[in-house]
Every structure is written in structure tokens, then in C-alpha cells.
N, C-alpha and C positions, 0 to 999 in steps of 0.2 A: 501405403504412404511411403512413399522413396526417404532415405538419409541423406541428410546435406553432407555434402565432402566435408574435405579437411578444409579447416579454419587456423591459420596461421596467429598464434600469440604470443605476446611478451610475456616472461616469468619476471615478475619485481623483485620475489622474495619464496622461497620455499623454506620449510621445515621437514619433518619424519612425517610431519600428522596432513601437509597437505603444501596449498601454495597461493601467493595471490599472483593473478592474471591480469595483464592488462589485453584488453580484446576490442575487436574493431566494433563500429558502429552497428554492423549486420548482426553482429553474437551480443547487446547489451541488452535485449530483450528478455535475454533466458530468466527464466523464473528460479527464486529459492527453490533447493530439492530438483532440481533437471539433473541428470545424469549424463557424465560425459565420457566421452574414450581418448585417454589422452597418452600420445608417445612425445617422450622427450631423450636430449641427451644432455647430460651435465657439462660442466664447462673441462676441457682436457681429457674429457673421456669419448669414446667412440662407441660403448656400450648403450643398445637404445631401450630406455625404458618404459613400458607401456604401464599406462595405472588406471582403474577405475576411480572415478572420480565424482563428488557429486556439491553442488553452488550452494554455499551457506552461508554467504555473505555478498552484497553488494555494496560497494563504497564508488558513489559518484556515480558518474554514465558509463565509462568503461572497464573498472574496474571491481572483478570476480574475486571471493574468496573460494577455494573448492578444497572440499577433503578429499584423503583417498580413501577409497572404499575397498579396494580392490589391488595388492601388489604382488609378484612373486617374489619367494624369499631374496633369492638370488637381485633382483630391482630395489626389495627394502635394504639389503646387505650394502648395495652400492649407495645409495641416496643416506643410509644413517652413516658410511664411510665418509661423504661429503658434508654432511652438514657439520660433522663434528669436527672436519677441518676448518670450518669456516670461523675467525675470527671473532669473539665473542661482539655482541651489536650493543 
């Protein structure tokens, strides 16, 4: 069974513990529990972070909740640097 490429998504909101995704119509299929590989870069940084990921929430037709499953420290060091900048919500 071949791996579909990369799938372009929107980040609405992230945290340390994961992120929700807004994703196209071809990715709303994924089931709770699918496991994903996902590379991002935060906003003003050029560092790319790659994270294992896995769907534990669906809200609506396009929109994914996913944990991470999977980070290097160096990935977790930069994303707990960022979210703790980030203006209390």
C-alpha cells in the first residue's frame, strides 16, 4: 500500500500536548486514533518541527484535534518556548 503525500493544513490553535487542524475535504475522512507525520514551523521561527501525531478529536467536517505522540526534545523545547509566549486566551 503506497503513503499519500503531504497534505497541506491550517493550525487554528496549538498547545505543548497537541493542536487542532483545519484540513481539506480529501483528509476529513481520517478516523479517531489514525496516526500522522506532521512537520511544522511556528510563526517567526525557521526551525522545522516534525512531531508524531495521532486524531483524537473531530469537530465538524474539517476540523482534527491530534496529540503528539512523538517529539524531539529540542521540537518540545521550541513549541513549550512558543506557547508560553503566547498571550493568555
Amino acid at each position: 500500500m503506497t503513503q499519500p503525500g503531504p497534505i497541506n493544513v491550517k493550525a487554528l490553535d496549538i498547545s505543548q500536548s497537541g493542536m487542532l487542524l483545519e484540513v481539506p475535504q480529501s483528509a476529513a475522512h481520517w478516523a479517531l486514533g489514525k496516526d500522522l507525520q506532521l512537520q511544522f514551523t511556528l510563526p517567526a521561527q525557521s526551525q522545522v518541527i516534525k512531531a508524531g501525531a495521532s486524531v483524537v478529536r473531530k469537530q465538524g467536517a474539517t476540523h482534527l484535534g491530534v496529540r503528539f505522540t512523538r517529539l524531539l526534545s529540542e521540537d518540545l523545547q521550541a513549541l513549550q518556548q512558543y506557547v508560553q509566549s503566547l498571550p493568555p486566551s
